[in-house]
C-alpha positions in Angstrom: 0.0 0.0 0.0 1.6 3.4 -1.2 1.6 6.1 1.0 1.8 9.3 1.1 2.4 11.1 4.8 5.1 12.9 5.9 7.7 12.3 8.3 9.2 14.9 10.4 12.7 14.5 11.4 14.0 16.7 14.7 17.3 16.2 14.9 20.3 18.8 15.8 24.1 18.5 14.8 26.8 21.1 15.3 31.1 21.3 16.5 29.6 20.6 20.3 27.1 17.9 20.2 28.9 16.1 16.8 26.4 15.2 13.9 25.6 11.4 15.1 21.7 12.1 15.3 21.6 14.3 11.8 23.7 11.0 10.0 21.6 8.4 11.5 18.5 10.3 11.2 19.3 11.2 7.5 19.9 7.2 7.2 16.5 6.5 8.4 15.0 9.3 6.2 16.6 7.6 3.1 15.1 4.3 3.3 11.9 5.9 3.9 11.8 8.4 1.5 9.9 5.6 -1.2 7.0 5.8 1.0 6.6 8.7 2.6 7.7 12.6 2.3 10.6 13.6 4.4 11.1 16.9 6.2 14.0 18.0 8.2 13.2 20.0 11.4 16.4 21.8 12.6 18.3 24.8 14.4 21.4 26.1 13.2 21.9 23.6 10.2 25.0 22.6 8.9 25.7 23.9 5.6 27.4 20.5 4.1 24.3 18.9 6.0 21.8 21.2 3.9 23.9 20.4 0.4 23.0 16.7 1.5 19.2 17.5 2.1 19.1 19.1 -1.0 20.6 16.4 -3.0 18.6 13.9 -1.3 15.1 16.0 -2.2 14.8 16.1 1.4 13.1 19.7 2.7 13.8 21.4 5.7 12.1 23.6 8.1 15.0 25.6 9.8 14.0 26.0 13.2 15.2 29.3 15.5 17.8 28.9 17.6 17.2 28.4 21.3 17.8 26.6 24.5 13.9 26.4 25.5 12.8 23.4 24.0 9.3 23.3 25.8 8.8 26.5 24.0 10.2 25.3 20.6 7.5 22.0 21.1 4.9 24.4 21.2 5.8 26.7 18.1 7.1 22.9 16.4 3.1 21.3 16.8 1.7 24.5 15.1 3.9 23.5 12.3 2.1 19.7 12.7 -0.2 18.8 9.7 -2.8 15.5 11.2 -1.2 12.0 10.7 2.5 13.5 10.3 4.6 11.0 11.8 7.8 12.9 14.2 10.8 11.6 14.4 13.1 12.4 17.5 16.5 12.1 17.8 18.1 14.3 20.5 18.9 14.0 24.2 16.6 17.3 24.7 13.3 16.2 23.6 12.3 14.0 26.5 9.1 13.7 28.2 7.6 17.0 28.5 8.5 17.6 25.2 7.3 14.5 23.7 3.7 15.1 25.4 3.7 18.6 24.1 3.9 17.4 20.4 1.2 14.0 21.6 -1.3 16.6 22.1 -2.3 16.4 18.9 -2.4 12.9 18.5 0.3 12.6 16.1 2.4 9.4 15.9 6.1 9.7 17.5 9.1 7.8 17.4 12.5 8.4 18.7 15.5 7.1 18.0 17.4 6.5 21.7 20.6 5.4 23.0 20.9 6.6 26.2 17.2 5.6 28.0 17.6 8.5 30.4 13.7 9.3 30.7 10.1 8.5 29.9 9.1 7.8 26.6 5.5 8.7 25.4 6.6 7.3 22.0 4.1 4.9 19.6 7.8 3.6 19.3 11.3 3.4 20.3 14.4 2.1 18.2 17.3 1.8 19.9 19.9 -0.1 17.2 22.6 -0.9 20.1 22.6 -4.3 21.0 21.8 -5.8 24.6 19.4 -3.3 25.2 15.4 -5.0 26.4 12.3 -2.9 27.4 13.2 -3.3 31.1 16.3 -0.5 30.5 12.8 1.5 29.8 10.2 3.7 31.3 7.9 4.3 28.5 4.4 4.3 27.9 2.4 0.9 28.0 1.7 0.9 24.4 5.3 2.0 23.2 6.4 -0.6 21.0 10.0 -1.4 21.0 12.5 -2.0 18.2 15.8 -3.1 19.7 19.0 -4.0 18.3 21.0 -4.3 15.2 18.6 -5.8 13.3 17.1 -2.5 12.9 20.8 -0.2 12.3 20.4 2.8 10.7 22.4 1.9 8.2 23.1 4.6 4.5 21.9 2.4 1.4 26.3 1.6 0.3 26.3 0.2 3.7 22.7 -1.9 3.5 24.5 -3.0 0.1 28.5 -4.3 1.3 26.1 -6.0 4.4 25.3 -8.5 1.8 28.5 -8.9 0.3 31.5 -11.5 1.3 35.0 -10.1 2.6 38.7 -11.6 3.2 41.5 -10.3 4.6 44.6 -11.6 4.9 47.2 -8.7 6.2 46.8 -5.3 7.9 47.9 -2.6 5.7 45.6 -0.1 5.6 44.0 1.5 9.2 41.2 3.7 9.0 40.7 6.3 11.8 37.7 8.3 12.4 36.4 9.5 15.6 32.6 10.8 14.5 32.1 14.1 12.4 32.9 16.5 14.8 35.6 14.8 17.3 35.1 18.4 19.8 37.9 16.8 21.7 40.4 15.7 19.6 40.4 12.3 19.8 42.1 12.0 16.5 45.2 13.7 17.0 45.1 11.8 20.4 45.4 8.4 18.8 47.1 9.4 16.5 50.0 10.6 18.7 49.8 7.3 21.4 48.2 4.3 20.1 49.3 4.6 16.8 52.9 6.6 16.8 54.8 4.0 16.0 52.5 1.8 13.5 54.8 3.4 10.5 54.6 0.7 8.3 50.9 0.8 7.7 48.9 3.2 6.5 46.3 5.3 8.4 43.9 6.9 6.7 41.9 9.6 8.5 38.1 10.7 8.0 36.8 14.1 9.8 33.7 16.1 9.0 32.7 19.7 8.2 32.8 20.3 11.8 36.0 19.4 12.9 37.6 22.2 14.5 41.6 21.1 14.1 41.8 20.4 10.9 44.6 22.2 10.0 46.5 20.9 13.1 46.3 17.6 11.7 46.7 18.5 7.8 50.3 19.5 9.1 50.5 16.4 11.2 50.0 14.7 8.2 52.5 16.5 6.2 55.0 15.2 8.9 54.1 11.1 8.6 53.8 10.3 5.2 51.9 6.9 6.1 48.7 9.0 6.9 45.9 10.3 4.7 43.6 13.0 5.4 40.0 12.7 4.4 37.5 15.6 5.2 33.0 15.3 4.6 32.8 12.3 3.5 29.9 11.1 1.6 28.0 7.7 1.8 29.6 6.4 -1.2 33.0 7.8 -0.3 33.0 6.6 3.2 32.0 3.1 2.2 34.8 2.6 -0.6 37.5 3.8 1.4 36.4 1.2 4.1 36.5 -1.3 1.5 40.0 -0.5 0.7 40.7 -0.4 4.1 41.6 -4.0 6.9 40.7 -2.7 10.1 39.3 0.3 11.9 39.8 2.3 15.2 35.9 3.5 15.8 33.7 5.1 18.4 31.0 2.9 19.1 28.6 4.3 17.3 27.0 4.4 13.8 30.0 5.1 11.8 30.8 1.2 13.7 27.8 -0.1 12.4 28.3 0.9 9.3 32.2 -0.7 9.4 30.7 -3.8 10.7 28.6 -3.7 7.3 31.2 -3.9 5.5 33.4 -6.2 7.9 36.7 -6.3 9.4 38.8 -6.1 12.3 37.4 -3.3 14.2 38.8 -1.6 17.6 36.3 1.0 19.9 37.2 3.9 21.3 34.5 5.4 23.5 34.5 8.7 23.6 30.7 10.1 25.1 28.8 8.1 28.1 26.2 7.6 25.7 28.4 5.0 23.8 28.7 2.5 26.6 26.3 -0.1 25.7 26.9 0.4 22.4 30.5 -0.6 23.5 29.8 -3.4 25.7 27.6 -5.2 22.7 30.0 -4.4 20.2 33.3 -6.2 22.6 31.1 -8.7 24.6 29.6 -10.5 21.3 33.0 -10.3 19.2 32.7 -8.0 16.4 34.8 -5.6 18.1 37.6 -5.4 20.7 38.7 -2.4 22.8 40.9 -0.3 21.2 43.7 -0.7 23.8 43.9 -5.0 22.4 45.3 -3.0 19.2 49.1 -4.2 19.5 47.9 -8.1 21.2 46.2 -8.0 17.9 48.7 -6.8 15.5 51.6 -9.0 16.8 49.1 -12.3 17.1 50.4 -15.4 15.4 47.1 -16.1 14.6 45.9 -12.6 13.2 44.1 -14.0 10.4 41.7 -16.4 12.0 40.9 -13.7 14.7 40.0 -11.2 11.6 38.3 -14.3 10.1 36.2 -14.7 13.6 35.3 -11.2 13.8 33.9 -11.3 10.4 32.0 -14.0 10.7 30.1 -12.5 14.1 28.8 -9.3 12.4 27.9 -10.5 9.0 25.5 -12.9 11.9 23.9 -9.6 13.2 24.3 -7.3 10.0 22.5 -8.7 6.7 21.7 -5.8 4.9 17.4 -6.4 5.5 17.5 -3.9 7.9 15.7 -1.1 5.5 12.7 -3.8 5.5 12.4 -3.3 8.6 12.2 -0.2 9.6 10.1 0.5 6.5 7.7 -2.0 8.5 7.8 0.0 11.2 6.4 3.0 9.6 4.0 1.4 7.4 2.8 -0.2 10.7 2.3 3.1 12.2 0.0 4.5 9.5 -2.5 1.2 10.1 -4.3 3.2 13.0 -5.7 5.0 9.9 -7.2 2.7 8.4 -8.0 0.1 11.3 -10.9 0.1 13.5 -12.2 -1.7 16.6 -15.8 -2.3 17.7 -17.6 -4.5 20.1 -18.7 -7.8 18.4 -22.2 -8.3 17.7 -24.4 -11.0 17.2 -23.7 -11.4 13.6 -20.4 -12.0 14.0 -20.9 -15.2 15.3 -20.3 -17.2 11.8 -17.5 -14.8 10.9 -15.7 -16.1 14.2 -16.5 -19.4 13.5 -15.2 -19.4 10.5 -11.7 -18.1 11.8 -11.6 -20.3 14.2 -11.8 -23.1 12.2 -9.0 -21.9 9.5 -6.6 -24.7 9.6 -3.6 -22.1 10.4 -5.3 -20.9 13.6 -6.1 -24.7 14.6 -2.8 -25.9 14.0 -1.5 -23.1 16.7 -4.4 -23.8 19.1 -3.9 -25.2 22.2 -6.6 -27.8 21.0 -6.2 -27.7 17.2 -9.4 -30.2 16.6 -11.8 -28.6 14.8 -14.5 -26.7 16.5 -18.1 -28.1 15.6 -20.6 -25.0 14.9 -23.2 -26.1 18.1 -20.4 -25.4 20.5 -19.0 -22.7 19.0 -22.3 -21.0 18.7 -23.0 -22.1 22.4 -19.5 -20.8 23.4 -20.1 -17.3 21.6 -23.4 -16.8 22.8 -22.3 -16.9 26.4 -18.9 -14.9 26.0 -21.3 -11.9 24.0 -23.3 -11.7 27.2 -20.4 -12.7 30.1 -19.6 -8.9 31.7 -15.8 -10.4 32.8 -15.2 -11.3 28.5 -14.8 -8.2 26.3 -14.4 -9.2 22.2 -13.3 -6.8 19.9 -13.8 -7.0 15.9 -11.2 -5.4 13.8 -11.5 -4.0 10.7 -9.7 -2.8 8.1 -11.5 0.2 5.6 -14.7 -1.8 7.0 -13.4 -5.0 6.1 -13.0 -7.7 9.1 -10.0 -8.4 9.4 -9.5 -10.3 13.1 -10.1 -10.5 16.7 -9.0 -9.9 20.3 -10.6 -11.0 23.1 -10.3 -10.8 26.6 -11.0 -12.7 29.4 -11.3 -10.7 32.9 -10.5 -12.6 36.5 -10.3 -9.9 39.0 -7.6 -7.2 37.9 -6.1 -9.3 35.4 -6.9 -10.1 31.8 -6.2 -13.0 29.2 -6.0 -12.6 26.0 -6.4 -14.5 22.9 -6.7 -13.2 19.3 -6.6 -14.0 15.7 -6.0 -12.7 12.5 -8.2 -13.8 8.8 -5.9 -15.1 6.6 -6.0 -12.5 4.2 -4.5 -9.8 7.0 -1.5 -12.0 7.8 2.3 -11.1 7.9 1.8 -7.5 7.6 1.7 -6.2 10.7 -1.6 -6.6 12.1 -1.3 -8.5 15.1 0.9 -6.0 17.2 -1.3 -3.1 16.0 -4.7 -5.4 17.3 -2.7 -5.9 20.6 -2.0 -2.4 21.1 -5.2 -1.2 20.2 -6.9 -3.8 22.5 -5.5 -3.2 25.4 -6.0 0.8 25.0 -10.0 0.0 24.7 -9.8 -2.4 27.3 -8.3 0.4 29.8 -10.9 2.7 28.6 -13.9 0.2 29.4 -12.4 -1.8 32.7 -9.9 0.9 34.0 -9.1 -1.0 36.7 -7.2 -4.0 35.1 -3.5 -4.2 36.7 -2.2 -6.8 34.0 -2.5 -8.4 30.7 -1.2 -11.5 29.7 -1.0 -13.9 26.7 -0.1 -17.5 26.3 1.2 -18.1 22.7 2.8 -21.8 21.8 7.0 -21.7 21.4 6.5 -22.4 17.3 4.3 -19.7 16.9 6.5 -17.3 15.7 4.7 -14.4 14.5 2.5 -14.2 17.4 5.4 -14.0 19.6 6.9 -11.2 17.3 3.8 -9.4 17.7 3.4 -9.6 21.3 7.1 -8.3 21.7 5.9 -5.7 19.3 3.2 -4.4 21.5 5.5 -4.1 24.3 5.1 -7.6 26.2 7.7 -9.1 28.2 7.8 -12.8 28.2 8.0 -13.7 32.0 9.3 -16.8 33.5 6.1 -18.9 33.7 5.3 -22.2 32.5 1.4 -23.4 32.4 1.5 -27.1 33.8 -1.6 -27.8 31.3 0.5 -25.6 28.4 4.0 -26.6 29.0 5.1 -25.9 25.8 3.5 -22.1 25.9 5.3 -18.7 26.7 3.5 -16.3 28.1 4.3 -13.0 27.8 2.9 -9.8 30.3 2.0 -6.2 30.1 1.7 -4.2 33.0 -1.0 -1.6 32.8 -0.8 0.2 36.5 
């Protein structure tokens, strides 16, 4: 389904904050931009940044500078047209902010690394690895998009994630410490850990906003092993990483995009909002610390540790992440066009019907066939039970599944199901979500949901983790083979 909404990115990027949440915001905007319009919301933009908007066809609403950002929400949701979808990527727009711009009912998503407050978002991506809903306060309905399968990667990056990669000596180093580097990391490293690595060459990327460039073009002059590289583009960036064997990083999504491309790769962190970023990146193999450098070089066995390393992040990078987050959005816009209403009477042979579908059956707890007395027995008495609540949805008017829930004091069990025609697009997080936030409304006083799905049900466990369940610990003795996932509602 095309569509045609527009996404509005608020994002900042200057000398003092570096340009991380322009370049992986301008990533996102990229592999959206076939689906939706993209707008840039910004103070104090960059002018290489703007070139890059321009070129990409992306607009941008230049925003006036200030420190006030309660003030700049209120001015930013006048500029709000209905069903714009805002994207947030800053350490500045937390909760107050976020509930400014939810006033209007506007979808919101931010892009986090950090999960320093609550999050009002419809939903949260957070690429770093290790990172689960419980490192969150966020809304009950936030859904949640964790990890690398979702990086925020620039389309030559999505591309050499899908591509093969040897190495079999270290000649080339590349060195970049983010687009900004306020404190000089580069000339740091550049002057310790790598002073006396004159046989190989060191190839150095900074951005437009590097303050010391100068300092380090006459470095360079002085070490004729070291190349100097300034703004970068996508393209750029990714060939000279080709032509490159290893890498001295931040943890951040400049690594990402190296691990894309694969090779021996060395962190450096250099802001506390890197550190799990860091610990994912050393603690599951596709990096070590930067300070192993030397252990490394010097290592009889160089080449199968490069070999190792390799093989870890082509496991969590395969290029599909695009298809992903694409999903994400398109899931977003569903609220549109999805309703729920109470059931009625004549759905009774609907819900029979989708009962009996030989998918549902198969992932029943009792997959025999239900015969149409019982069920009609069963429905009737559910319609008129006050502690059951069953909910129709319906896509442009068209049924499209169910939710139902079953009420035992302040807790609530839920089971649901999808017609085979609304399948593997999204649905079921969107109908879990939804549910639950008209179940609140009617029964305000339900603590807890919970949902019992069977281990090889894949999608529906997806979809619960979707909707912001946890699986907890619990094991039915009559469904040993179920999970159940939970949802705290007070």
């Amino acid at each position: 389904m095309k569509q045609h909404k527009r996404i509005i990115f608020r994002a900042d990027g200057n000398a003092r904050i570096g340009l991380g949440h322009l370049t992986r915001s301008l990533a996102l905007a990229t592999m959206l931009q076939e689906d939706f319009t993209c707008v840039f919301a910004t103070q104090e933009p960059n002018p290489d940044f703007l070139t890059t908007l321009e070129k990409a066809g992306i607009s941008v609403i230049q925003l006036p500078a200030t420190l006030n950002y309660e003030q700049e929400a209120k001015e930013l949701v006048k500029l709000v047209q209905p069903f714009d979808i805002i994207v947030l990527d800053g350490y500045v727009f937390g909760t107050k902010y976020q509930q400014i711009l939810k006033s209007k009912e506007n979808k919101i998503v931010c892009l986090d690394d950090i999960h320093a407050f609550p999050f009002l978002a419809d939903a949260l991506i957070n690429q770093a690895g290790g990172v689960t809903p419980n490192h969150y306060q966020a809304d009950i309905n936030t859904q949640f998009f964790l990890g690398p399968a979702y990086a925020l990667l620039r389309p030559p990056f999505l591309e050499a994630a899908t591509q093969t990669r040897q190495i079999s000596a270290i000649k080339n180093i590349l060195l970049n410490m983010g687009g900004a580097d306020p404190d000089n990391q580069t000339m740091h490293l550049l002057q310790a850990a790598l002073i006396n690595l004159k046989e190989i060459n060191i190839q150095v990327v900074v951005g437009s906003a590097y303050r010391y460039y100068k300092q380090l073009l006459e470095y360079a002059r002085q070490n004729s092993n070291i190349t100097v590289y300034q703004s970068l583009d996508a393209e750029a960036m990714c060939e000279l990483m080709q032509n490159c064997d290893a890498a001295i990083l931040p943890p951040s999504s400049v690594a990402y995009e190296w691990c894309s491309v694969s090779g021996l790769l060395l962190v450096h962190q250099i802001a506390d909002n890197q550190k799990d970023l860091a610990a994912f990146l050393t603690q599951n193999g596709l990096a070590f610390p930067l300070n192993q450098l030397n252990q490394i070089l010097l290592h009889p066995d160089q080449n199968e540790i490069i070999a190792q390393q390799i093989k870890q992040q082509r496991q969590y990078f395969d290029g599909k992440s695009k298809l992903r987050l694409k999903r994400i959005f398109s899931d977003l816009t569903l609220g549109d066009f999805l309703q729920l209403r109470p059931a009625e009477e004549n759905d009774m042979q609907q819900l029979f019907e989708w009962a009996n579908d030989p998918a549902v059956r198969q992932h029943s707890f009792n997959p025999a066939p239900i015969p149409l007395e019982i069920h009609q027995r069963w429905f009737h008495h559910k319609l008129t039970d006050p502690d059951c609540l069953i909910l129709i949805a319906t896509f442009e008017n068209v049924p499209a599944g169910m939710i139902r829930f079953d009420i035992k004091e302040n807790q609530a069990t839920i089971s649901y199901l999808l017609d085979k025609n609304f399948r593997g697009k999204g649905f079921g997080a969107w109908v879990l979500t939804a549910g639950v936030v008209q179940l609140q409304q009617l029964q305000p006083d339900i603590a807890r949901v919970i949902g019992h799905v069977q281990q090889s049900n894949i999608a529906s466990v997806v979809s619960f983790q979707k909707a912001g369940f946890t699986k907890t610990n619990i094991i039915p003795p009559v469904e040993p083979h179920s999970l159940v996932f939970a949802k705290e509602l007070n």
